[in-house]
N, C-alpha and C positions, 0 to 999 in steps of 0.2 A: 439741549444735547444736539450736537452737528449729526445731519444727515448719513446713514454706512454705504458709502460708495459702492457702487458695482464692483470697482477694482477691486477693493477689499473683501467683497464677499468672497470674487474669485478666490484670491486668493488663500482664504479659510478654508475652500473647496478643495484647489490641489494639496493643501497640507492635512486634512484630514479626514477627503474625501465623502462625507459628508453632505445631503440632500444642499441646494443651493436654498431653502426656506431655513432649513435649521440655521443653517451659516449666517444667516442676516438675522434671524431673533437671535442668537449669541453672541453676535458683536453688538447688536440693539443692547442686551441686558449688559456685557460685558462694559458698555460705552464705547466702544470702537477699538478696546485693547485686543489685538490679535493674539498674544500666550492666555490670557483670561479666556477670551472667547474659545478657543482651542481646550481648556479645562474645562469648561462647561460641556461642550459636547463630547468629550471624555467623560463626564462624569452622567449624561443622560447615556449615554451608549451602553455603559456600566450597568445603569436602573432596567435598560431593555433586557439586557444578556441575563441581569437577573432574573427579570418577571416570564422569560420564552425557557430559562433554563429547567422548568420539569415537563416542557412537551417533546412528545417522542421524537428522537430521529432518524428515522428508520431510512434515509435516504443516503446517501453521501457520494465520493470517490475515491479512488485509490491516487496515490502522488508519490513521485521516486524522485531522488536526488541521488547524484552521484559525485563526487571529485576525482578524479584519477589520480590528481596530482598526489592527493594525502591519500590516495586507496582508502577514500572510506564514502559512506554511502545509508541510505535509507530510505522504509518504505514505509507509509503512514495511511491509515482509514483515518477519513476526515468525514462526518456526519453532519446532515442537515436534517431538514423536516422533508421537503420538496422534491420531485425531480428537476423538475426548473430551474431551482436555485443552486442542484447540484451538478447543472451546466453551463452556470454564470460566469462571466469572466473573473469576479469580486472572489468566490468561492474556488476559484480552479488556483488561483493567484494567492490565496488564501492557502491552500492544502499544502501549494508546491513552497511556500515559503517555510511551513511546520515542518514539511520533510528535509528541507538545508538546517532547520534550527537542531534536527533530530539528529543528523549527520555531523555538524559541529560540534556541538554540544555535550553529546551524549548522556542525556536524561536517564534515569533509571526508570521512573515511571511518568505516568500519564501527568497526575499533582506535582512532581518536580518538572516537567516539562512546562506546565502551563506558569510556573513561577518563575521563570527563570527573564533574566532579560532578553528582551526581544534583539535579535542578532541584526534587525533591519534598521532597528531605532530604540538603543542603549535607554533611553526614555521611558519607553514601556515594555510590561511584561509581554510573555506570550499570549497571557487572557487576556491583556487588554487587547492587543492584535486583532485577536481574537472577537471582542468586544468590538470594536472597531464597526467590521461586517455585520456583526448581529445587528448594531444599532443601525445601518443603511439598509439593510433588505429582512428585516424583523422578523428572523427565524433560529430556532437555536441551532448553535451550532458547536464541534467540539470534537477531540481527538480518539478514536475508538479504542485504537492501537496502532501499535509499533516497531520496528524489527530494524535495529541498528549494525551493520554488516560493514567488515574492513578486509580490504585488501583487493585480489581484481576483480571487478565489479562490470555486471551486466541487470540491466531492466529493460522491463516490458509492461505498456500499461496500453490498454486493450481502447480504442476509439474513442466510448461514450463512459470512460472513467471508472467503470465497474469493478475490474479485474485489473490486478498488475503482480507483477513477478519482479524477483531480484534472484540473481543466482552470484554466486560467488566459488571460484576456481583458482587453481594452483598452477603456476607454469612460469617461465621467463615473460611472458608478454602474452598478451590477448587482444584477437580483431574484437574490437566491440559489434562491428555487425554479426559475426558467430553468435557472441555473447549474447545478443538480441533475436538472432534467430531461435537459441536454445528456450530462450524468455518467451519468446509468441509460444513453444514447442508446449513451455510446459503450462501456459496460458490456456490452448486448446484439448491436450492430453490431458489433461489434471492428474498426474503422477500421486500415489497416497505416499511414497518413500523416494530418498534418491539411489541408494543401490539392497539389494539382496539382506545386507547386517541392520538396512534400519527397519525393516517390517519386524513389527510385533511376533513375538514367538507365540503366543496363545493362537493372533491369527493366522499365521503359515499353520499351527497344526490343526488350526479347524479346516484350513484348505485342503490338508491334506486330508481328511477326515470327509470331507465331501469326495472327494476325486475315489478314498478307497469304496465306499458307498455308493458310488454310480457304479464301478468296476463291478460290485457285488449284485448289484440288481440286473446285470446285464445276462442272461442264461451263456450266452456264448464263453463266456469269460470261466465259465466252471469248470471245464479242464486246464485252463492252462497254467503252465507252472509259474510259482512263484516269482521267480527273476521275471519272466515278461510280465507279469503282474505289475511290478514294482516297476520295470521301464517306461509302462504305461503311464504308473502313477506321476513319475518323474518327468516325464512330458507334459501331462495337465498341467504341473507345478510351472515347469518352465514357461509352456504359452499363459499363466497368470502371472508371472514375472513381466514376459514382452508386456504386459495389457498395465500391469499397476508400477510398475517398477522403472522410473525416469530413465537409467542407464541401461535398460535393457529393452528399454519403447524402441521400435524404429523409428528414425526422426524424419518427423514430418515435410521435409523436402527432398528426402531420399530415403524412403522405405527400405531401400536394399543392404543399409548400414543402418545402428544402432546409436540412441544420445551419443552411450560410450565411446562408439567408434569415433564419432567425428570429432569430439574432444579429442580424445587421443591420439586423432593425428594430427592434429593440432597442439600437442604435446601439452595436453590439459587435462585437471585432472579436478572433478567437481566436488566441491566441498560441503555444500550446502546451497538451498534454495529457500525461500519466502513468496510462498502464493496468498493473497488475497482478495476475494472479492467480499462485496460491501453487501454487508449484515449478515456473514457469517461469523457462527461461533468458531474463539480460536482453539 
């Protein structure tokens, strides 16, 4: 059997990116065919993802994609084992490709996601994609969740990959740096609602149910009449709006005005948001 040239190894390398030792025992076993050799390490990558896929992966990052062009867009938890691995070029390249597949595609779930063909290479699926990485840095890995969002689109994903936001708003046009300020905003705030109608009614009335109960413990408050009673109450209520409530938070580059505001005058109008950080339950 003729000696596997360096050339050749390379080139196994950029096509499948793959350890440069693996690459030369594949073309060794293969005989030097380069689609062979390329199945084989497809198919040990395959045997890795299987034998790492029931250890935990308690690590990952957040990954957003966006198109403007088709207004549509996506934000994906992608999990590893490591923190290290979850700052790899392999794995960041990896998360942000699952969130363009997430965005074109549009998967219903997590099983139809990872069958589906791969948008980078019609060749393979998404596990195998997927597969791919597992078999170069031998950690499992795999897609937690996902949140598929259209129309005009803003994200924010936080430095070291933890946290990221998508918001999505109503208007004739949007500056995307708004769009990404509002993202850092709610990145740092962590809003539980985006206005007043989406808080749970049980917990606005335990809130209020606190707020009448401090009132009542207070002696001073025992004369006074019922309407400033309730003024009082209504005040609480409001400063836990500013505090939990995205459109009613002051935003964080200008305290003196509210999300709402600055949307609005920007003739925006927020529709919804998608915060995640990695290993929270959704």
């Amino acid at each position: 059997m003729s000696t596997i040239s360096a050339s050749a190894v390379n080139e196994l390398r950029k096509r499948t990116n793959a350890p440069m030792m693996a690459c030369k025992a594949a073309l060794t076993e293969a005989g030097g065919d380069m689609d062979k050799a390329a199945e084989i390490l497809r198919k040990k990558s395959k045997d890795i993802q299987i034998s790492k896929g029931e250890r935990e992966a308690a690590e990952g990052r957040i990954a957003t994609f966006i198109d403007p062009a088709q207004l549509i867009g996506a934000i994906v938890e992608m999990r590893c084992e490591s923190a290290p691995v979850a700052k790899c070029e392999p794995f960041q390249q990896l998360s942000n490709d699952v969130a363009r597949q997430i965005a074109l595609k549009a998967p219903a779930t997590v099983e139809a996601l990872l069958a589906e063909p791969f948008v980078g290479d019609a060749k393979k699926t998404v596990n195998e994609r997927i597969g791919d990485v597992v078999g170069l840095i031998r950690e499992n890995m795999k897609p937690a969740r996902f949140k598929r969002l259209t129309g005009l689109l803003g994200s924010y994903v936080h430095h070291d990959g933890s946290l990221g936001v998508m918001l999505q708003v109503e208007g004739a046009s949007a500056d995307p740096q708004l769009l990404r300020d509002v993202c850092m905003h709610i990145t740092a705030r962590n809003p539980m609602s985006l206005g007043r109608d989406d808080v749970p009614a049980a917990l606005l009335e335990k809130e209020k149910e606190i707020a009448q109960a401090q009132l009542a413990a207070d002696p001073k408050n025992a004369k006074k009449p019922a309407n400033i009673l309730q003024m009082i109450v209504e005040g609480k209520l409001k400063a836990w709006y500013a505090e939990n409530v995205l459109l009613e938070q002051p935003f964080f580059k200008d305290e003196t005005k509210t999300v709402g505001d600055v949307l609005k005058a920007a003739g925006l109008k927020a529709v919804q948001f998608v915060r995640y950080k990695v290993g929270e339950v959704s």
